[in-house]
C-alpha positions in Angstrom: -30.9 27.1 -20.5 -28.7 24.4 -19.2 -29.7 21.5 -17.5 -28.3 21.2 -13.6 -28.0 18.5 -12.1 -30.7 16.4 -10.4 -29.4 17.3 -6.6 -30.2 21.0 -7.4 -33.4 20.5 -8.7 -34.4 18.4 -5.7 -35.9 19.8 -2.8 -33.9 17.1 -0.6 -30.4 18.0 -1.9 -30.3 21.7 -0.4 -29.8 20.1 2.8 -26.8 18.6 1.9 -24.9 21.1 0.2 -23.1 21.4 3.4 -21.8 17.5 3.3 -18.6 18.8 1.3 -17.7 21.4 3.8 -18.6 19.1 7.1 -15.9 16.2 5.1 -13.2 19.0 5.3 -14.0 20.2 8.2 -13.1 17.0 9.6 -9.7 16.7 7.7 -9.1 19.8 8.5 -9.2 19.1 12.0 -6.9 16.1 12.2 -3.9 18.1 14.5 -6.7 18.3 17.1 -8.3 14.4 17.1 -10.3 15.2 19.6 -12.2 17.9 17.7 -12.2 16.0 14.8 -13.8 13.5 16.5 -16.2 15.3 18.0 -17.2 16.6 14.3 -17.3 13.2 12.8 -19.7 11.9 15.4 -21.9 14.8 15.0 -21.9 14.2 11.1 -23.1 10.8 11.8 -25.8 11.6 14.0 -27.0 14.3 12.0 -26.9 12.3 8.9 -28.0 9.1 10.1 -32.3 10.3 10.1 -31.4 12.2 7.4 -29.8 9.8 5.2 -31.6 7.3 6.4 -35.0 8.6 5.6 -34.1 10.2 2.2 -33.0 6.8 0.9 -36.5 5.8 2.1 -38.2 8.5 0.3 -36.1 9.5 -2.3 -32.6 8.1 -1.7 -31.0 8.9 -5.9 -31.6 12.3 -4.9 -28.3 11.9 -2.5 -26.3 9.0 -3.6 -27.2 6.6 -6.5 -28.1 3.0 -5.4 -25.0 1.4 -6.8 -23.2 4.0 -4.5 -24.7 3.2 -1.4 -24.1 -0.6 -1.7 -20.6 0.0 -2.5 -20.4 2.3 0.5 -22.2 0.0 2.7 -20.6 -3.0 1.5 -16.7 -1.7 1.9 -17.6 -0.5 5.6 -19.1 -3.7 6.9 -16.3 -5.4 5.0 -14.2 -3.8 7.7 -16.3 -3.9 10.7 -18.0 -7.2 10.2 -14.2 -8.5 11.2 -13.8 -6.6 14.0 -17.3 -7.7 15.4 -16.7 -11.2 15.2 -13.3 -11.1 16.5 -14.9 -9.9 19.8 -16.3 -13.6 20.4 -13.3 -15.2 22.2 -11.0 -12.0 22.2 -8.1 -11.8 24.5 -9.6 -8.7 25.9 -13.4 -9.4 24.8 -15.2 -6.6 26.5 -12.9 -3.5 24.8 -13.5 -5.6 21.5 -16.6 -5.4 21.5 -17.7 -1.8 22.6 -14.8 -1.0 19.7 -16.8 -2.2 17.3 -20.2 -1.1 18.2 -18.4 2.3 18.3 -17.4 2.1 15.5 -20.6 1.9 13.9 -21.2 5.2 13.9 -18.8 5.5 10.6 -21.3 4.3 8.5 -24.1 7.2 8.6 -20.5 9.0 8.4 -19.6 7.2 5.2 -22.9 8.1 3.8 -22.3 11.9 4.1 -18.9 11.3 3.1 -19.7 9.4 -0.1 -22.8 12.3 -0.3 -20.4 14.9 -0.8 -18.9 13.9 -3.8 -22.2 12.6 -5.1 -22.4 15.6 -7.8 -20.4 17.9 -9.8 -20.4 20.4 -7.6 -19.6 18.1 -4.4 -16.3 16.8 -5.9 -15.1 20.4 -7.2 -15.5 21.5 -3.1 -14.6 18.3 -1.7 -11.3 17.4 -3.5 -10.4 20.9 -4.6 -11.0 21.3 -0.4 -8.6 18.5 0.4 -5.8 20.1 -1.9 -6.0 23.5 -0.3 -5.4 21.6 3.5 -2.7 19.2 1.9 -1.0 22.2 0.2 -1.1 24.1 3.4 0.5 21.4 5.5 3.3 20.7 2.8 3.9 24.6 2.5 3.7 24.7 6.9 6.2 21.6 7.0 9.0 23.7 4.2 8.6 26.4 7.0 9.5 24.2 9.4 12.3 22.6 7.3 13.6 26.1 7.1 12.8 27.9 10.3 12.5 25.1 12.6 9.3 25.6 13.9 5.7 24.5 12.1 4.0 28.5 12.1 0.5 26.1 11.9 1.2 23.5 15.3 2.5 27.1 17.1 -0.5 28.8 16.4 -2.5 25.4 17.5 -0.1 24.9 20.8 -0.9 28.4 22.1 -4.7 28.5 21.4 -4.7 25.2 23.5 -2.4 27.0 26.1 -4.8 29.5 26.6 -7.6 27.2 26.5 -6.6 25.0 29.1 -3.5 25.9 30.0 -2.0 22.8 28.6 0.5 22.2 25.6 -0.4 19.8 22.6 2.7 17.7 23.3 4.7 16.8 26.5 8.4 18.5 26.9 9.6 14.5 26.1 7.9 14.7 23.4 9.4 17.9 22.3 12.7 16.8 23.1 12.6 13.2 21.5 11.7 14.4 17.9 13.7 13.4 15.4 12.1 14.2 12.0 9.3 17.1 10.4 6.4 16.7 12.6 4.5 19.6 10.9 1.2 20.3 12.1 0.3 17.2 14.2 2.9 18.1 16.1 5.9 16.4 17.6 3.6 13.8 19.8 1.8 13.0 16.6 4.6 12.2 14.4 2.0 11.0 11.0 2.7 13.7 8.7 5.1 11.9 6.0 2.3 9.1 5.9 -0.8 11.4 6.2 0.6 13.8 3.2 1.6 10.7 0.9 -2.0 8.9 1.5 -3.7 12.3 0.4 -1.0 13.7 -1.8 -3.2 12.1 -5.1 -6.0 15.4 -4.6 -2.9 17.7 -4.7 -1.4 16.3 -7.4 -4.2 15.4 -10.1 -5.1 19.2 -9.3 -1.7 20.2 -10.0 -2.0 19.3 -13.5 -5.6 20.0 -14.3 -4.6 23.7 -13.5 -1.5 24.4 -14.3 -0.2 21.6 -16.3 3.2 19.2 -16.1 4.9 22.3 -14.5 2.3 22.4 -11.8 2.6 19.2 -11.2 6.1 18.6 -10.8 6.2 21.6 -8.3 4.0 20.4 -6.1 5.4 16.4 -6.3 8.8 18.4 -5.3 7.5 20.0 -2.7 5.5 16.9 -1.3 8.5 14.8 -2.0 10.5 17.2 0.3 8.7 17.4 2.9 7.8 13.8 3.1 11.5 12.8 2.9 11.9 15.2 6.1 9.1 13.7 7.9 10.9 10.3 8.1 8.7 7.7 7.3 9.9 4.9 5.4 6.6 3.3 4.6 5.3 6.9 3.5 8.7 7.1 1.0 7.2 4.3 -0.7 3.7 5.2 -0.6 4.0 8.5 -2.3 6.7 6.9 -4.9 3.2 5.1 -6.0 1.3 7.7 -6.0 4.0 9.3 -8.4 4.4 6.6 -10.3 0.9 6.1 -11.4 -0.2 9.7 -11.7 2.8 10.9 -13.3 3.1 8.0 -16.0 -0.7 9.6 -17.7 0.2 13.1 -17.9 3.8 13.1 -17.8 4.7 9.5 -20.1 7.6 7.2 -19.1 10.5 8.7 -20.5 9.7 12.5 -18.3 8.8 10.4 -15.2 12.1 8.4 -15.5 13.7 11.7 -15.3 11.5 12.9 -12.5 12.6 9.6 -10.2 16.1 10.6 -11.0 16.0 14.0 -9.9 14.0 12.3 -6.7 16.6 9.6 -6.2 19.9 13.0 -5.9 17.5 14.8 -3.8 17.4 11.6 -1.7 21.4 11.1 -2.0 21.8 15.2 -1.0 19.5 15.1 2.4 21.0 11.8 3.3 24.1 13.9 3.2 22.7 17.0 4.8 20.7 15.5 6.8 21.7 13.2 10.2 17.6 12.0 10.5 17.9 11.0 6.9 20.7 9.7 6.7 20.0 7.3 9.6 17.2 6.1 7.9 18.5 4.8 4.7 21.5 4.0 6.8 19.3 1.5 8.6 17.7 0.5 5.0 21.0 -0.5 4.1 21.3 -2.8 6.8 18.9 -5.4 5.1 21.2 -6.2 2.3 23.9 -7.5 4.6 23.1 -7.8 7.9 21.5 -11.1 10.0 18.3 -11.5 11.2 19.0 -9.2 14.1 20.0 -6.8 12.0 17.5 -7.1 9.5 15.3 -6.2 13.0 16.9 -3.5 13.6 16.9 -2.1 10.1 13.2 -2.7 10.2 12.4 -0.8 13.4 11.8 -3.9 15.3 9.0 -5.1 12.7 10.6 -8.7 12.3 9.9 -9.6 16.1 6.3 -8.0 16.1 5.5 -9.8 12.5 6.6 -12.6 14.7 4.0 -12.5 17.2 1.4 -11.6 14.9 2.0 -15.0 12.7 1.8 -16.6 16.2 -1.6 -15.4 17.0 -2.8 -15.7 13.6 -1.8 -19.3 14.5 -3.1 -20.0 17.5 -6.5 -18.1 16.9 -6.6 -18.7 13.2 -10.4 -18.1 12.8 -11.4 -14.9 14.6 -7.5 -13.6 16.0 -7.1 -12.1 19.6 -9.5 -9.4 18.7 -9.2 -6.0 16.9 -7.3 -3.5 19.1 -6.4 -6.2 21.2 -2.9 -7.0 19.6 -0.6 -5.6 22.9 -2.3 -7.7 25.3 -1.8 -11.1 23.2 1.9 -9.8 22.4 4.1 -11.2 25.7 2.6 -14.3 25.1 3.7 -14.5 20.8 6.7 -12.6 21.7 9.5 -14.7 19.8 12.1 -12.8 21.7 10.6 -12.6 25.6 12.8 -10.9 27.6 15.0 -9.5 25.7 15.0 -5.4 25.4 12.8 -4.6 22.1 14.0 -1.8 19.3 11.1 0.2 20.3 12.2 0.5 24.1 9.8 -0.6 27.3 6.0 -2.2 27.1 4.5 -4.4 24.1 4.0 -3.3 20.3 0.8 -1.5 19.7 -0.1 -3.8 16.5 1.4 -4.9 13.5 2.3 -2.9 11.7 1.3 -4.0 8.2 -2.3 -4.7 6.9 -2.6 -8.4 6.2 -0.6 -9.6 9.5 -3.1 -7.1 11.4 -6.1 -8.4 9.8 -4.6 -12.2 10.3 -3.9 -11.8 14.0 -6.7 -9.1 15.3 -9.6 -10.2 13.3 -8.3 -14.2 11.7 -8.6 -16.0 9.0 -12.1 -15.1 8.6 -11.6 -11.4 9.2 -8.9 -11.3 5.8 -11.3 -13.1 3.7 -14.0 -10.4 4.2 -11.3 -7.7 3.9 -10.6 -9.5 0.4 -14.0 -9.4 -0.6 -14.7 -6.1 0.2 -11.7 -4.9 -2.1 -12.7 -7.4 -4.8 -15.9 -5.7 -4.6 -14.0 -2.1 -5.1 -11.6 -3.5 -7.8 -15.2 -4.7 -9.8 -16.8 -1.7 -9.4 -13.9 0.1 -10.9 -13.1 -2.4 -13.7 -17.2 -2.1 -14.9 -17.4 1.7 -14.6 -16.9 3.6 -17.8 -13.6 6.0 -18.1 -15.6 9.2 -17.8 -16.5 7.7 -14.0 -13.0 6.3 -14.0 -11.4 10.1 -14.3 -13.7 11.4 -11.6 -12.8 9.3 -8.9 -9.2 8.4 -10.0 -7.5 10.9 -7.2 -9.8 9.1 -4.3 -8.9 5.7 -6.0 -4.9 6.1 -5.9 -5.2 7.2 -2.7 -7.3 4.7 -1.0 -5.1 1.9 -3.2 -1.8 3.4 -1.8 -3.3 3.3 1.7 -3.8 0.0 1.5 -1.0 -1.4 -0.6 0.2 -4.7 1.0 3.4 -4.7 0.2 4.2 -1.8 2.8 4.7 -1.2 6.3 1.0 0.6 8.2 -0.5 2.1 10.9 -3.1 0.1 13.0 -6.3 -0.1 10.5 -8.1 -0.3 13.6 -7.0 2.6 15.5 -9.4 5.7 15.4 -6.9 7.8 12.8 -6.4 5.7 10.9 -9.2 3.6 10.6 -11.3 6.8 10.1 -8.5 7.9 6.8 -9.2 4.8 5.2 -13.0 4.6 5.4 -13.1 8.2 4.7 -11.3 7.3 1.5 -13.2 4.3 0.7 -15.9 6.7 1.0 -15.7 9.0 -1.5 -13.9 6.1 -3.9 -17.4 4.9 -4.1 -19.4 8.4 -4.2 -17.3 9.8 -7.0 -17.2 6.2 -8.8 -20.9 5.9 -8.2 -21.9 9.5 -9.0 -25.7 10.1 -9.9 -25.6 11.7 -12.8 -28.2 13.7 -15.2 -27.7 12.0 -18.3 -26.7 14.7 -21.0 -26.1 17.3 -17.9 -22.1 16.7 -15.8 -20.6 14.1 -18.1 -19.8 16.6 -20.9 -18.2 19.1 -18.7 -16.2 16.4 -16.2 -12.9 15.6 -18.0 -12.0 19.7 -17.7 -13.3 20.0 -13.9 -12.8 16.6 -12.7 
């Protein structure tokens, strides 16, 4: 009779066979935040006695105790930051209740890290998020072809009827100018959401069906992503392609899968007017001045800017998380003068380390650096067997994170909630408890 693993044969673990379904349930509810919200903060307080007094009692029996320090240690990594950037903030009071808020993603974290804790958790859990990625790519080639996302219409007239209210404004509506798939056109994240998460799709891909598989579904990602129009997603999911493809596909295939990316990118740029003004603006960089660098950049030269100016001026703690549009009239290096993005201050920075530097300081970065040295040891001391099991939730926590990119605000609810999700279940799946003898032999064909 074969041995199963030590969460079945514990009475604890039952409980938290749910812990997979509760983590997609929450992804799964991203085109209404609000609702995923609402089922995040119920995780947390569910989990939080739970959790808390099984690691107490018994606490192997969910996580391993390598897993919850890594888990532990990568979340206070980000909100230690934001806490101490409350002392002093431009706008102290928000900073603060933002970051005791936010401590509810750590029971959060727990359950997330929980659900992919054993074999069975990561065969749900990331088999789960391919099925939801899959579905959105497959909703936004319907709306490539048709016009209109089947998935957001259904979602837009169950809220009509709710509350007899659409998702998104008529400006809204009217303003979009690229695939805005299921989140709709007031929520305009799908190119970056599907290339953060397209590693799940993709490393299933071609455990089931092979190189053919996954070419298929890179071409369809690669589509839709194109279509969705974010230039900082183009480059995230060329990452994820380049360092999943290069193991199963070798250099020589891959070279010829960029190519084919590379005429796909020449024909929409041709078919396409929303494409072809982005790479039109692209181009821009190579020859135009600093204005026109600017513009090619969406404005991002004036806001990075401001956000060198209050790293500057606040160089220990920053202006606060969240509190980078009040601080931004007075680091505005162009005051007066109408802005790319149209009326009212820039949100945040745009890009990781210049957030970090002006929201949370110098001191806020070099926690950020340790928590991801932390990550990056834990990975370089874990044996390849745990190396293949979590390698789809490290690419895609890695490519969230990449530096060298443009980002959405780390410390925004979405986003911040993607990442640490990630994070998450880098560390559960790294960190695994295992049955010695029992998973490992079977992982490399299901994992």
């Amino acid at each position: 009779m074969p041995n199963s693993p030590a969460a079945d044969r514990n009475p604890a673990a039952p409980g938290w066979r749910w812990a997979p379904h509760w983590v997609l349930a929450f992804v799964a509810l991203w085109p209404a935040p609000g609702y995923a919200e609402g089922v995040m903060v119920l995780g947390a307080l569910v989990a939080i006695v739970r959790l808390l007094m099984a690691r107490f009692a018994n606490g192997t029996a969910l996580l391993s105790v390598q897993a919850w320090a890594l888990t532990s240690v990568l979340f206070f990594a980000y909100w230690l930051p934001e806490m101490f950037s409350s002392v002093g903030a431009v706008d102290g009071s928000r900073a603060l209740r933002e970051s005791l808020v936010d401590l509810r993603y750590l029971p959060f974290l727990w359950l997330v890290a929980a659900a992919v804790a054993d074999r069975r958790g990561r065969r749900i859990t990331f088999g789960g998020l391919a099925v939801i990625v899959g579905i959105w790519t497959l909703d936004g080639l319907a709306e490539a072809f048709f016009g209109t996302s089947p998935l957001f219409f259904g979602i837009d007239v169950a809220k009509q009827l709710i509350s007899g209210r659409p998702m998104c404004s008529a400006e809204d509506v009217a303003a979009v100018d690229r695939l805005s798939g299921v989140l709709g056109p007031c929520n305009l994240k799908l190119g970056l959401v599907l290339a953060s998460l397209s590693p799940f799709v993709l490393y299933a891909a071609g455990r089931r069906f092979g190189t053919g598989g996954w070419i298929l579904a890179a071409a369809a990602l690669g589509l839709v992503i194109l279509l969705a129009g974010a230039r900082a997603s183009w480059l995230t999911f060329a990452l994820v392609l380049l360092f999943s493809g290069w193991r199963l596909l070798g250099w020589k295939r891959l070279a010829g899968v960029f190519g084919f990316g590379a005429a796909t990118v020449v024909l929409l740029t041709l078919a396409s007017p929303q494409v072809r003004d982005r790479i039109e603006r692209t181009a821009q960089m190579v020859t135009a001045d600093e204005s026109g660098v600017d513009m090619a950049l969406s404005g991002r030269m004036r806001i990075w800017g401001a956000a060198l100016c209050m790293a500057g001026e606040r160089p220990v703690n920053g202006v606060g998380a969240r509190g980078f549009r009040e601080a931004f009239p007075a680091c505005d290096p162009h005051a007066g003068k109408v802005s790319v993005w149209g009326e009212g201050p820039a949100l945040h920075a745009h890009q990781i380390v210049l957030e970090i530097l002006s929201e949370t300081g110098g001191l806020g970065l070099l926690l950020w650096l340790a928590g991801a040295a932390l990550a990056w040891r834990a990975w370089r001391y874990a044996d390849t067997e745990a190396r293949d099991r979590a390698r789809p939730a490290m690419l895609a926590l890695a490519v969230t994170v990449f530096p060298l990119n443009t980002h959405l605000a780390f410390y925004s609810t979405f986003w911040g909630g993607l990442t640490l999700m990630l994070a998450a279940l880098y560390a559960g799946s790294l960190l695994a408890r295992e049955e010695p003898g029992s998973e490992e032999r079977g992982t490399r064909n299901e994992e």
